[in-house]
N, C-alpha and C positions, 0 to 999 in steps of 0.2 A: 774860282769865282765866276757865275752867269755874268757875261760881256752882254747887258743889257742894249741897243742900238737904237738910235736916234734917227729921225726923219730923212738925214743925208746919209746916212750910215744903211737906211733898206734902201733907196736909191740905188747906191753903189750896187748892193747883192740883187737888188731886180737885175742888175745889167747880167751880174755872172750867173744869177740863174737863168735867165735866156741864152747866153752863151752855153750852158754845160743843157739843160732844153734842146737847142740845136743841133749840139753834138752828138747825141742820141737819136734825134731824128735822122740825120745824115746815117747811120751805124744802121736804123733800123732799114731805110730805102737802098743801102748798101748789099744789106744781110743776103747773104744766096747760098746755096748748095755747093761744095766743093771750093768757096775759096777759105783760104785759112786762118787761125784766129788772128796773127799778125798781120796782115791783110786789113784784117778788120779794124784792129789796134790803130794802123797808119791813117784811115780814112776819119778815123775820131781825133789822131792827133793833128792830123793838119787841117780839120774844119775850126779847131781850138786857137792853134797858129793865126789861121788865119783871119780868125776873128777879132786878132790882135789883144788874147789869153796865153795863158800858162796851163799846158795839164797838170792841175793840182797832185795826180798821183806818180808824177812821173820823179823818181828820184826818194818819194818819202819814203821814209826810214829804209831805203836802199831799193823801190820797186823800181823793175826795168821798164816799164812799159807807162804810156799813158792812161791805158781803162784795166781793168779788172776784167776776163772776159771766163765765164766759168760756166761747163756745157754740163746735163742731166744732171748726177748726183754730186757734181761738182755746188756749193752753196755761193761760196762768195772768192774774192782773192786769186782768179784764175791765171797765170802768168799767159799772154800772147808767146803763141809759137809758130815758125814756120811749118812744123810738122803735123802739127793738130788741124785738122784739118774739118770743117762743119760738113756735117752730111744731113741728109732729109730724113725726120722722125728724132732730130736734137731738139730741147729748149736750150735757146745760149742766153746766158744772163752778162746785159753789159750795165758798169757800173764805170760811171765818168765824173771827173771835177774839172772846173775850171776855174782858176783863180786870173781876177780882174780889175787892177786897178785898187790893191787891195784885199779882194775880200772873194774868198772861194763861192763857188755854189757845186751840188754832188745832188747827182740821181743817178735810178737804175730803173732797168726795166728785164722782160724775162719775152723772149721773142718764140715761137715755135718756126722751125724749120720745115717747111711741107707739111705732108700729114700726120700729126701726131697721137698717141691715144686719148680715149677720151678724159683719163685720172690726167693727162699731162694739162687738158685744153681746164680743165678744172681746176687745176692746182694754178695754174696759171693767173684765173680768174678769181679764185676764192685769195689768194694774195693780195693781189690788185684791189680788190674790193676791201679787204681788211684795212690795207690802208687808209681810205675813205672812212672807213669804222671809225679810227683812232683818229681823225681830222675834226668827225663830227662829235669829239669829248675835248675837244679842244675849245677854252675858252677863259676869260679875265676870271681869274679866282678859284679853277678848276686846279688839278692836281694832275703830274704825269703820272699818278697810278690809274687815274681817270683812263688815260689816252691808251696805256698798256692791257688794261682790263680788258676796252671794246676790242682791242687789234685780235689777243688773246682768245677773249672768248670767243668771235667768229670765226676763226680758225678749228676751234676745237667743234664746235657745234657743226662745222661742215667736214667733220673725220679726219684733221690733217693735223698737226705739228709745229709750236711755235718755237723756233731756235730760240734760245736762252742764256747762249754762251756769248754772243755776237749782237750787240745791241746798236742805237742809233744813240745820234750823240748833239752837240749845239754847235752851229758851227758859223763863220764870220772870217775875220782875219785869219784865224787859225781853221783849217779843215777839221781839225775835233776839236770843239771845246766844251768846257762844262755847260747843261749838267747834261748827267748818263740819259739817255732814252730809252728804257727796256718795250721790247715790244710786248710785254703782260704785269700784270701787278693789280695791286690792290685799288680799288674806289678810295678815293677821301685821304688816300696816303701820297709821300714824295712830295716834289717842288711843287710851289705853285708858281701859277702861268700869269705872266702880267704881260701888258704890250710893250712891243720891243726885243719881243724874245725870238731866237733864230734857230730852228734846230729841223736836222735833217732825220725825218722819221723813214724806216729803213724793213718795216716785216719781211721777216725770213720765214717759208713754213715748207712744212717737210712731208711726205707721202705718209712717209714710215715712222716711227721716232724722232725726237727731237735732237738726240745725240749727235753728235760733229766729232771729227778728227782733225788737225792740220797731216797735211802732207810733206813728204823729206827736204820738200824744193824750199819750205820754212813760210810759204805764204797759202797754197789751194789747203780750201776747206771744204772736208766732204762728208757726207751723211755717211755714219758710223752702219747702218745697214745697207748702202746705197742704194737707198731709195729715190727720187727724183725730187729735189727742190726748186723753187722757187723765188725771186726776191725782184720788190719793187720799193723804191723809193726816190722821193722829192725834197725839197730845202724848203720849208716856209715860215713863215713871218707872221706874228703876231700884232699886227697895225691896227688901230680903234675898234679895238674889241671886235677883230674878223680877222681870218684866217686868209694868208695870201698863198698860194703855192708858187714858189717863183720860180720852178722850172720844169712845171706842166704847161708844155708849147702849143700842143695835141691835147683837146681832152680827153680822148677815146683813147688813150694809146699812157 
């Protein structure tokens, strides 16, 4: 069942979408050469701490870490390690939650480390922008095959790959909740959008193929060609028939 939310109820998740906002910004002024992904993991969990949040990913359904932290053909689900360590010519993709008083908020973003190729600085950007796609098919009465479609098709139109295994979801008290958010689908098909509605849009897009693998560790997911992916995403709120992003802090970023 869509947990449709009430006036005090996006209140609550504006607060954790700026919390788990933050915590992204801190990971991205953090981000450097040679330190390592766990490294990284601490600096997002203790901006979360001490914002007086919970990292929403930390413990769910058994994950060790607070963020998600997953470098080049790595997609999404990357385990923090002392050993992994970021070098110059990586994209590391951090994906963070925080829950607050309540009610989660979750975004990601896809960072370049020094100089990277130009299909990386592109892929980077053709994501990011997709998203923006599937924000502006967002609206009272519209359909999420509407939102899937635009994500979808700008992706494909700029030569890249929309994962289709690993979709975005509605999210509030619980970090996933109904309904499903595929990043492609049909015009005029799926739910429709009314205000109130909370869902964290999530495009994953791929150099090469869209095929994914899980890896033996039961969580990193990797491009079945290892080719370089991609992934951005934000929590927004459907409030008087406008589109809130509640944990786009930065808008350039």
């Amino acid at each position: 069942m869509i947990q449709v939310k009430n006036a005090l109820q996006i209140a609550a998740m504006r607060d954790a979408g700026r919390i788990t906002g933050e915590a992204l910004l801190a990971a991205r002024d953090s981000l450097r050469e040679g330190m390592t992904t766990y490294e990284l993991d601490k600096v997002i969990h203790n901006y979360i701490v001490r914002a007086g949040a919970k990292p929403s990913f930390l413990g769910y359904n058994g994950f060790p870490a607070s963020a998600c932290i997953s470098i080049n053909d790595e997609v999404i689900h990357g385990i923090p390690s002392k050993k992994r360590v970021i070098r110059a010519g990586d994209i590391v993709k951090i994906d963070v939650g925080a829950y607050y008083r309540g009610f989660h908020g979750d975004s990601a973003r896809t960072i370049a480390v020094g100089e990277v190729s130009d299909t990386a600085k592109r892929l980077i950007e053709v994501t990011r922008e997709s998203f923006f796609k599937g924000v502006s098919a967002i609206a009272v009465g519209n359909r999420l095959g509407d939102v899937g479609h635009a994500i979808d098709s700008y992706v494909v139109e700029n030569g890249f790959s929309t994962v289709k295994r690993y979709i975005g979801h509605g999210i509030g008290t619980a970090l996933h909740e109904s309904p499903d958010v595929p990043n492609y689908g049909t015009p005029g098909r799926g739910t429709r959008l009314c205000n109130g509605m909370t869902l964290a849009i999530e495009p994953m897009v791929n150099v090469g193929a869209e095929g994914v693998r899980e890896l033996s560790d039961g969580w990193t997911v990797v491009t079945a060609d290892h080719s370089l992916s991609a992934h951005y995403e934000n929590t927004i709120a459907l409030v008087g028939d406008k589109v809130e992003i509640l944990t786009l802090i930065d808008p350039q970023f």
